[in-house]
C-alpha atoms as a printed R data frame, in Angstrom:
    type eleno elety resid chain resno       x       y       z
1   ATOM     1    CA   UNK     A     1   7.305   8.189  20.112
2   ATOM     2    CA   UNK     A     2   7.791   9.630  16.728
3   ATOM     3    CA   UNK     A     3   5.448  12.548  16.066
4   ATOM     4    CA   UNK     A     4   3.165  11.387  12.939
5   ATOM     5    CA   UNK     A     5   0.764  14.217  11.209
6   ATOM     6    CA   UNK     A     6  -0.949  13.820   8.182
7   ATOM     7    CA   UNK     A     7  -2.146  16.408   6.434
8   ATOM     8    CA   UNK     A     8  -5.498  15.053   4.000
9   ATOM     9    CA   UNK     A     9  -6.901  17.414   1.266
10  ATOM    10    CA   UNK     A    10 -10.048  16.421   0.303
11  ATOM    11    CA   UNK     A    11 -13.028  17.882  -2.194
12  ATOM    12    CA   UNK     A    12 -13.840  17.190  -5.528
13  ATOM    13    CA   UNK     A    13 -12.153  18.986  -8.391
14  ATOM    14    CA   UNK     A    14 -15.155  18.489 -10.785
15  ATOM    15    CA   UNK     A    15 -17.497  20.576  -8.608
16  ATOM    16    CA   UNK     A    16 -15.637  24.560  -8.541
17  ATOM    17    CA   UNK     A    17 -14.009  25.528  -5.013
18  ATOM    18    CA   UNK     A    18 -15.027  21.661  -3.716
19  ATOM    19    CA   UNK     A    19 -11.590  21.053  -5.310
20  ATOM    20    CA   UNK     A    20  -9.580  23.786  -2.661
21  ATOM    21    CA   UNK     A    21  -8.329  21.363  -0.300
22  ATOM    22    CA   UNK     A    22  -7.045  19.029  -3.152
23  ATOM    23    CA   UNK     A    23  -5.260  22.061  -4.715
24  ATOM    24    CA   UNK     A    24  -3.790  22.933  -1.020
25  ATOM    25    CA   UNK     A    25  -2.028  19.053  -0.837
26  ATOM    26    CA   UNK     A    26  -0.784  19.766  -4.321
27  ATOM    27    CA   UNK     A    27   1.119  23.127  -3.112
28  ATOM    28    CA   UNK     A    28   2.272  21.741   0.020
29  ATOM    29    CA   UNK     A    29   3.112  18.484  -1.268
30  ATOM    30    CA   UNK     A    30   6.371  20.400  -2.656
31  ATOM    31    CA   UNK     A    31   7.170  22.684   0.664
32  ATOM    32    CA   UNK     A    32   9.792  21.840   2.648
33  ATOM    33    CA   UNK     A    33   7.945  20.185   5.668
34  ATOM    34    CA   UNK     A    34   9.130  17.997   8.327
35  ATOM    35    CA   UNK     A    35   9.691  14.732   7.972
36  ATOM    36    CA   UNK     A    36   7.208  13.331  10.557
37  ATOM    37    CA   UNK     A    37   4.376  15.838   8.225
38  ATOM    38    CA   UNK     A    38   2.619  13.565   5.757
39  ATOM    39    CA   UNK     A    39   1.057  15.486   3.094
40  ATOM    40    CA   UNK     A    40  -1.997  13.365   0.744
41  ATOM    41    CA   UNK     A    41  -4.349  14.191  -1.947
42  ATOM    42    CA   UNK     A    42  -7.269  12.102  -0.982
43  ATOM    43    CA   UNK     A    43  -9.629  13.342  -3.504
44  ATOM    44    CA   UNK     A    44 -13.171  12.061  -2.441
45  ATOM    45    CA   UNK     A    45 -11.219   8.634  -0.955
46  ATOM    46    CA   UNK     A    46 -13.003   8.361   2.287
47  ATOM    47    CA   UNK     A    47 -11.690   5.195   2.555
48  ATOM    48    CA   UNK     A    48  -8.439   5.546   1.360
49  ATOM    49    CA   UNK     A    49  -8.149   7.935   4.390
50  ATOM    50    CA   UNK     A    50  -9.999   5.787   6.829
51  ATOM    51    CA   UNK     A    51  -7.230   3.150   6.336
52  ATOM    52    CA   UNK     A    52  -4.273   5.433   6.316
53  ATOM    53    CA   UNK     A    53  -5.368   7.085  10.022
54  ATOM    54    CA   UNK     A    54  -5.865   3.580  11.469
55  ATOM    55    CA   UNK     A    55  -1.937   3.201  10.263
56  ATOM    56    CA   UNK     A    56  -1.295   5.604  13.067
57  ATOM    57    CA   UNK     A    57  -0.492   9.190  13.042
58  ATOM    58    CA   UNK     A    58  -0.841  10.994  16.140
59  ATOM    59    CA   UNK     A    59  -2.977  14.230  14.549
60  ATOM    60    CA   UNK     A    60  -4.433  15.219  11.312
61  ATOM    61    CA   UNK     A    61  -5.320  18.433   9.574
62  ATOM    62    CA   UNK     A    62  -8.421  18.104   7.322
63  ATOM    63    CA   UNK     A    63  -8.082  20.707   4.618
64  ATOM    64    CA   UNK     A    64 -11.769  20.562   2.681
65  ATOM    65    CA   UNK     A    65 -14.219  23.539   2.009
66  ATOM    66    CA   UNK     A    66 -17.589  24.047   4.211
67  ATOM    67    CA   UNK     A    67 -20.693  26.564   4.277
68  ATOM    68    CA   UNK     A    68 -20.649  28.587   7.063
69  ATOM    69    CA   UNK     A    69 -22.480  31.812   6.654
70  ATOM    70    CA   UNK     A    70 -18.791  33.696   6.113
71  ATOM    71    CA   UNK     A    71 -17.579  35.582   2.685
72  ATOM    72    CA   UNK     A    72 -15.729  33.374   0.328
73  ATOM    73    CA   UNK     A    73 -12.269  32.862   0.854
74  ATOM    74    CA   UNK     A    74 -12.930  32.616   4.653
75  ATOM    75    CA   UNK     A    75 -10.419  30.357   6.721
76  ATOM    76    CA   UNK     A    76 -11.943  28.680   9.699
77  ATOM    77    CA   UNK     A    77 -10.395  26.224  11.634
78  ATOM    78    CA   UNK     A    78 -13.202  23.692  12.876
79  ATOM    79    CA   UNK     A    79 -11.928  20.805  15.753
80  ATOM    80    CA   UNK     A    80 -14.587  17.832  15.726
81  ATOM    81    CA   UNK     A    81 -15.779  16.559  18.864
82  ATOM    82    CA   UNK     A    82 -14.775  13.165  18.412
83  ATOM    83    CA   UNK     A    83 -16.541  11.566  20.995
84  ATOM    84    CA   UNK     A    84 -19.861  12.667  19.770
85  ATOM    85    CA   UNK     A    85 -19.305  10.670  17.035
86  ATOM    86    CA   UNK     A    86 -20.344   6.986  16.650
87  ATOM    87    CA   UNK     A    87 -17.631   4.443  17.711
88  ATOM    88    CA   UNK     A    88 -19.189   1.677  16.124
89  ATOM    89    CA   UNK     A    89 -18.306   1.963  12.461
90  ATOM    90    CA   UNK     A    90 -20.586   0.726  10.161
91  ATOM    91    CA   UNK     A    91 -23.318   0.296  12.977
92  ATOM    92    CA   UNK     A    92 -23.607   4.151  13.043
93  ATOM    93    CA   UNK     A    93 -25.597   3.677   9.998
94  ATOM    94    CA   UNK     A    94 -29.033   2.373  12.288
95  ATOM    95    CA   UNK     A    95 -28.878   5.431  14.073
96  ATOM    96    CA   UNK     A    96 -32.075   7.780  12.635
97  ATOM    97    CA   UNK     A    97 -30.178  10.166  10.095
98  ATOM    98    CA   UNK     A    98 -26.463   9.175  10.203
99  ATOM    99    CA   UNK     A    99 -25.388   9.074   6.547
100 ATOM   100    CA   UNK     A   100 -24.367   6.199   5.377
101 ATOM   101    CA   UNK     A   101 -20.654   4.953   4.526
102 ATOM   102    CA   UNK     A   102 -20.059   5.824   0.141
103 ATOM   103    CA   UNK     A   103 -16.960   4.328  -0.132
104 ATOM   104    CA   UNK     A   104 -16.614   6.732  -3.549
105 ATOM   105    CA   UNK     A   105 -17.548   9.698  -1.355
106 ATOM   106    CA   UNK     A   106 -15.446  11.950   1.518
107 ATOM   107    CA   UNK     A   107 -17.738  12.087   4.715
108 ATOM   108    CA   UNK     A   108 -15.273  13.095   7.301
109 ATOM   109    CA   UNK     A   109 -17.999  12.773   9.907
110 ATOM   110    CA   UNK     A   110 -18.276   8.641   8.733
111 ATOM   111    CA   UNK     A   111 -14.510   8.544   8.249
112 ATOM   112    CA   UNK     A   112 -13.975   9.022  11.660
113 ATOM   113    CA   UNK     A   113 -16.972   6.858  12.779
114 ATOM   114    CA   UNK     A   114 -14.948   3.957  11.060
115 ATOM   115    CA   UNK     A   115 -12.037   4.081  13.155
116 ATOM   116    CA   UNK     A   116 -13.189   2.360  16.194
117 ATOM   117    CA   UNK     A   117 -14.005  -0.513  13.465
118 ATOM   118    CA   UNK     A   118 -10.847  -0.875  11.699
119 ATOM   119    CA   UNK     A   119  -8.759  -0.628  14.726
120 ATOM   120    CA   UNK     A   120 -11.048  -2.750  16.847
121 ATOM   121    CA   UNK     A   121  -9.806  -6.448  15.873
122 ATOM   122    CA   UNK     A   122  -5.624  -5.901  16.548
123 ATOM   123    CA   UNK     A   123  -6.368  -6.645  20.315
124 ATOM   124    CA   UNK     A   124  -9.484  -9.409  19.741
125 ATOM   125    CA   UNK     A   125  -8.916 -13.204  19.765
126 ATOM   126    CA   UNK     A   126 -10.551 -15.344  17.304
127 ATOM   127    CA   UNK     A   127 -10.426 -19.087  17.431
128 ATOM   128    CA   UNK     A   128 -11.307 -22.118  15.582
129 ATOM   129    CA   UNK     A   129 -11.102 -24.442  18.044
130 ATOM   130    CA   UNK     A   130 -13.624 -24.911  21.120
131 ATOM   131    CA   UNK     A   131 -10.746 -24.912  23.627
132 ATOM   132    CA   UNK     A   132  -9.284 -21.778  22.237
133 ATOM   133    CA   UNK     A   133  -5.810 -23.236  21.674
134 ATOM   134    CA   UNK     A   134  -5.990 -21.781  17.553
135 ATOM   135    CA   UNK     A   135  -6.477 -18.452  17.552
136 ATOM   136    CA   UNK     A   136  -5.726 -15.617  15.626
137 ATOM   137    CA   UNK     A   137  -3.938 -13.537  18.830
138 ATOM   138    CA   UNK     A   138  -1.212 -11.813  18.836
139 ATOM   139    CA   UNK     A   139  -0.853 -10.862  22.485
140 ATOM   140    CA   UNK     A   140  -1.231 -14.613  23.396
141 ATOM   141    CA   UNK     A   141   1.361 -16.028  21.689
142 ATOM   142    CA   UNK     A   142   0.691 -19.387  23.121
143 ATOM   143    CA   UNK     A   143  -2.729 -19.374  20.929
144 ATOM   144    CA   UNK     A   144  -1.244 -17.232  18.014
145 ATOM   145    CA   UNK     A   145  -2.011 -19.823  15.474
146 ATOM   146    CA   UNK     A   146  -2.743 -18.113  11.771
147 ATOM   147    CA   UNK     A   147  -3.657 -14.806   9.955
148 ATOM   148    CA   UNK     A   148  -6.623 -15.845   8.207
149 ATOM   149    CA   UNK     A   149  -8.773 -19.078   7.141
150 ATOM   150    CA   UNK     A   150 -12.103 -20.186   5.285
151 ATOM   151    CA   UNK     A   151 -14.074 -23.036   5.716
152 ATOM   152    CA   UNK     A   152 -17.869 -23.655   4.721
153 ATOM   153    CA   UNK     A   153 -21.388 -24.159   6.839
154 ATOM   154    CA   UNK     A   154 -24.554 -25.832   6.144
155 ATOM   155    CA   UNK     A   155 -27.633 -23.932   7.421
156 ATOM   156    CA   UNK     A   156 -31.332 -25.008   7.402
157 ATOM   157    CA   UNK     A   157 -32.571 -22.330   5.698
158 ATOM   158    CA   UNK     A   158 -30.193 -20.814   3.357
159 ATOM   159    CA   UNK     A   159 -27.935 -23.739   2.531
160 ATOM   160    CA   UNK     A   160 -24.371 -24.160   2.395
161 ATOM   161    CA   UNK     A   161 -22.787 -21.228   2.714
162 ATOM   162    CA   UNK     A   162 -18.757 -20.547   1.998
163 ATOM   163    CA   UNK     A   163 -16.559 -17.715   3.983
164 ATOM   164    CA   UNK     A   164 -13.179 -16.407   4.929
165 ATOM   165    CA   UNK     A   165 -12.102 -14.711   8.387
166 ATOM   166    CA   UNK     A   166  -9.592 -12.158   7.837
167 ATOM   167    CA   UNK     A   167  -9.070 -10.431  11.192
168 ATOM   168    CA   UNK     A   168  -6.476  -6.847  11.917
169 ATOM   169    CA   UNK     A   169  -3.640  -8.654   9.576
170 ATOM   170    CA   UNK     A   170  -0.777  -5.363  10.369
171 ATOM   171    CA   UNK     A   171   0.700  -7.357  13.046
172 ATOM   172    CA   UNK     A   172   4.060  -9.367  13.590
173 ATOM   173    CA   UNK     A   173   3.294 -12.663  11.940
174 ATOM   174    CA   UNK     A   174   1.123 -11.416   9.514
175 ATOM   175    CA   UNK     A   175   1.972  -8.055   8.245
176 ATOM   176    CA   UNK     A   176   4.082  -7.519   4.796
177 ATOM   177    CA   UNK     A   177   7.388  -5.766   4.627
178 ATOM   178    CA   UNK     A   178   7.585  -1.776   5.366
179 ATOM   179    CA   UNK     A   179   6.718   0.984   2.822
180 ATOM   180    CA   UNK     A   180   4.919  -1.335   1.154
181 ATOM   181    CA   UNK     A   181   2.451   0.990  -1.732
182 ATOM   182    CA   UNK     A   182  -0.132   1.364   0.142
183 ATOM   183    CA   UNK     A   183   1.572   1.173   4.000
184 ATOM   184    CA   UNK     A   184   1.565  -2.012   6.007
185 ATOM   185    CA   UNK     A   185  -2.111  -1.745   7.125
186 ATOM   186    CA   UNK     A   186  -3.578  -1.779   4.310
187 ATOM   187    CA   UNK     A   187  -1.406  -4.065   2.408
188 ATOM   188    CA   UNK     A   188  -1.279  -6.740   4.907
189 ATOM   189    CA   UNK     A   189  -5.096  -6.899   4.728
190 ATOM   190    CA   UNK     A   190  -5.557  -7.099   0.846
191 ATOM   191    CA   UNK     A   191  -2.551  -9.650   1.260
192 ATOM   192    CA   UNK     A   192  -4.440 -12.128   2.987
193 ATOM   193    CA   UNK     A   193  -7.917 -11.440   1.702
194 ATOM   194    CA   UNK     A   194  -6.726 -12.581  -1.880
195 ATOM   195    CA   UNK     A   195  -5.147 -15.623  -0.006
196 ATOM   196    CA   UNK     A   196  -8.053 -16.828   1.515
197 ATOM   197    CA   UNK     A   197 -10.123 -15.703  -1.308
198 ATOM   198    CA   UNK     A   198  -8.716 -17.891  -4.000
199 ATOM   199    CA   UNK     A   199  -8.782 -20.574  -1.311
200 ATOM   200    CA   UNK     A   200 -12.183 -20.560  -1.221
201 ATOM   201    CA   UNK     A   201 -12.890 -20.429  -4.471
202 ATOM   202    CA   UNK     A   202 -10.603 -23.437  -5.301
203 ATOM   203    CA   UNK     A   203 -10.673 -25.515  -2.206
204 ATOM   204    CA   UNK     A   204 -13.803 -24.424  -1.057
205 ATOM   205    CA   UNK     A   205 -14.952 -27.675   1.220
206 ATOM   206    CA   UNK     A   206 -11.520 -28.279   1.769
207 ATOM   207    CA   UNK     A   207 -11.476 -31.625  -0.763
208 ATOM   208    CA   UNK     A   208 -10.320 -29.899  -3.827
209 ATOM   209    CA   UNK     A   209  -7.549 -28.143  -4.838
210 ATOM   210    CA   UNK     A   210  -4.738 -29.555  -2.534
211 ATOM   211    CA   UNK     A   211  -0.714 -30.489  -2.957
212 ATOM   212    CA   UNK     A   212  -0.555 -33.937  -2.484
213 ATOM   213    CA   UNK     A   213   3.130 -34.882  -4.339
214 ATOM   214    CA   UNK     A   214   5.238 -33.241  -2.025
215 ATOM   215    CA   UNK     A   215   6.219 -33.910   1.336
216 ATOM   216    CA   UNK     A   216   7.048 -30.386   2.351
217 ATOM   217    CA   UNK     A   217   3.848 -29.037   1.098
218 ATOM   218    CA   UNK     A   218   1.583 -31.811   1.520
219 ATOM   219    CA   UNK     A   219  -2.163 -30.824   2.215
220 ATOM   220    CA   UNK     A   220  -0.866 -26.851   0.550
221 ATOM   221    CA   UNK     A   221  -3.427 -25.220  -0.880
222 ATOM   222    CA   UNK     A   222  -3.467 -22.479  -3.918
223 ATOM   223    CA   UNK     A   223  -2.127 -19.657  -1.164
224 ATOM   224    CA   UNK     A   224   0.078 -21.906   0.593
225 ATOM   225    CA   UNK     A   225   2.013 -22.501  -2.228
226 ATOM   226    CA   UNK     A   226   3.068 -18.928  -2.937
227 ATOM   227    CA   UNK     A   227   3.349 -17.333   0.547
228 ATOM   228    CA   UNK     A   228   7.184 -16.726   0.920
229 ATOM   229    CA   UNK     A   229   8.701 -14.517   4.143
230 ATOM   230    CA   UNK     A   230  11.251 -12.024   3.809
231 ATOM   231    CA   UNK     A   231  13.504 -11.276   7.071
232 ATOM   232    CA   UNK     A   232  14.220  -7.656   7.468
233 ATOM   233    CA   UNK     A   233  16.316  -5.648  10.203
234 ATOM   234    CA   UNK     A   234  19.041  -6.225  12.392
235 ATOM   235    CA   UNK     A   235  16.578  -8.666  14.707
236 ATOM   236    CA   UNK     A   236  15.695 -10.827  11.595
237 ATOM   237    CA   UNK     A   237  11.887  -9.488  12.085
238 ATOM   238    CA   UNK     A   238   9.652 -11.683   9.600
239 ATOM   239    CA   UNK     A   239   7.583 -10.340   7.087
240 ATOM   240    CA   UNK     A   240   5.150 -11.656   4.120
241 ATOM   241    CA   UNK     A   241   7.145 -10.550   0.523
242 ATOM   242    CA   UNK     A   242   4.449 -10.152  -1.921
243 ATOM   243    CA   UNK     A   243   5.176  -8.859  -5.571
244 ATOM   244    CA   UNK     A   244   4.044  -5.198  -6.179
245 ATOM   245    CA   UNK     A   245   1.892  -5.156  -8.870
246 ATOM   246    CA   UNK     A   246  -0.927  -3.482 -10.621
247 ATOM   247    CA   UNK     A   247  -4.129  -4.689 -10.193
248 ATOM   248    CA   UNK     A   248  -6.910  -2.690 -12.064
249 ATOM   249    CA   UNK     A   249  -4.590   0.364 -12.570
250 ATOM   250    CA   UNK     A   250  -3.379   0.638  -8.518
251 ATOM   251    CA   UNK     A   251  -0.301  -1.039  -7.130
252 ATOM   252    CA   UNK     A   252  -0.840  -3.816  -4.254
253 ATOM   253    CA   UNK     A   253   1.564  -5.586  -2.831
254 ATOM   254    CA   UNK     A   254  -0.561  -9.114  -2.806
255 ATOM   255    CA   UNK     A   255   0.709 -12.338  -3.249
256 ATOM   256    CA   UNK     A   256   0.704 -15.028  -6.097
257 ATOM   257    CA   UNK     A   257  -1.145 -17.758  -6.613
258 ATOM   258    CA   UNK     A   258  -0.223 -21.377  -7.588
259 ATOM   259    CA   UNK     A   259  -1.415 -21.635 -11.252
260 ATOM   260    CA   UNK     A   260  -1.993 -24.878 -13.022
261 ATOM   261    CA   UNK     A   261  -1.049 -23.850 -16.321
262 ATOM   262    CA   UNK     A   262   2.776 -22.461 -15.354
263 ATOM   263    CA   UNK     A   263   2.848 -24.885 -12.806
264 ATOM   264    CA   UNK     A   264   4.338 -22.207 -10.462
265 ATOM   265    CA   UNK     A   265   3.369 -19.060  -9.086
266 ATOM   266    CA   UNK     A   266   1.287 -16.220 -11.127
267 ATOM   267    CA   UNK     A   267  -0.006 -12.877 -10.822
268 ATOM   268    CA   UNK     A   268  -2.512 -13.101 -13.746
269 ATOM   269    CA   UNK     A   269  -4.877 -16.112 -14.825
């Protein structure tokens, strides 16, 4: 296996020496380090760097600032006990005291906590269908039947109520293309969260917004329409191909959308 470090400087440059581990990925982001060494400024991303260590990398220096009684300028070298820390992601939050997640914050201690949540649906089966022969699984193959869907539910109480299952979308069948901007993981997620997202908004009940004048993409809906596979690599390995584009200053790689008014596909309204 190919040895994968990465190598996060975190803190806050607005708030004095808070910024030291930001300055450190700065310097070492032009040293001449290994290939399999991945050096990134993560600012006060927590999750930014929650995503990118569910990618995979087999270890991970943390360079940040901490009080510890010592003069200033004092190096310590601090190794977490992971399994002390809450496996259960966002659930870690009920527990008396455990901070909760800021996703505009750097809590290494919730960062980690996350893990075991982002990581936990690539090896769980979720199906549609009551005889489990639709599923989203990719070690059944058999059952491997889509990446993502939405649909709608009445309840007694609250109504009718719209939503969108997006399970772990980084694997074969679902993922987009390599060294995509922000890695496959996080990439192939956004990818088919805007899919199913404009679904729902225009085909919510599954009677709207439909393609019903050609053969090929009869019963399409807004997704459908733009969701075009690239094959990469000597075994012809299939991947989505969405643009790269900026959306709201950052580049995603997320596909278009079927617009009415081009009458093709679009990356803006």
């Amino acid at each position: 296996m190919t040895r994968r470090l990465l190598i996060a400087g975190v803190g806050n440059i607005f708030l004095g020496d808070d910024g030291f581990g930001v300055e450190v990925a700065r310097r070492l982001a032009d040293a001449d380090l290994p290939d399999w060494a991945h050096v990134v400024d993560y600012g006060i991303r927590g999750m930014h760097l929650a995503y990118d260590l569910a990618n995979g990398y087999e270890s991970m220096i943390l360079v940040d600032t901490t009080a510890r009684g010592g003069s200033p300028g004092t190096i310590y070298v601090i190794e977490p006990d992971l399994a002390a820390i809450p496996e259960e992601g966002m659930a870690a939050a009920d527990q008396p005291g455990y901070p909760l997640f800021n996703a505009h914050g750097m809590q290494p201690d919730v960062v980690f906590s996350m893990l075991g949540m982002l990581d936990a649906g690539s090896d769980i089966d979720v199906c549609f269908t009551a005889a489990e022969t639709q599923c989203y699984s990719p070690d059944n193959p058999s059952t491997f039947f889509y990446c993502g869907y939405h649909g709608s539910v009445d309840f007694q109480d609250i109504g009718h109520v719209l939503y969108s299952v997006e399970p772990y979308d980084n694997v074969l069948g679902c993922s987009v293309y390599p060294n995509s901007p922000n890695g496959q993981l996080v990439d192939s997620q956004d990818n088919v969260l805007s899919h199913e997202s404009f679904e729902t908004i225009t085909d919510p009940d599954g009677t709207a917004w439909i393609n019903f004048s050609q053969v090929i993409m009869l019963g399409a809906e807004i997704g459908d329409e733009c969701e075009f596979v690239t094959f990469l690599g000597p075994n012809q390995t299939p991947y989505f191909n969405p643009p790269a584009f900026k959306i709201d200053g950052h580049k995603y790689a997320v596909q278009s959308e079927y617009s009415n008014d081009v009458h093709g596909c679009g990356t803006a309204p």
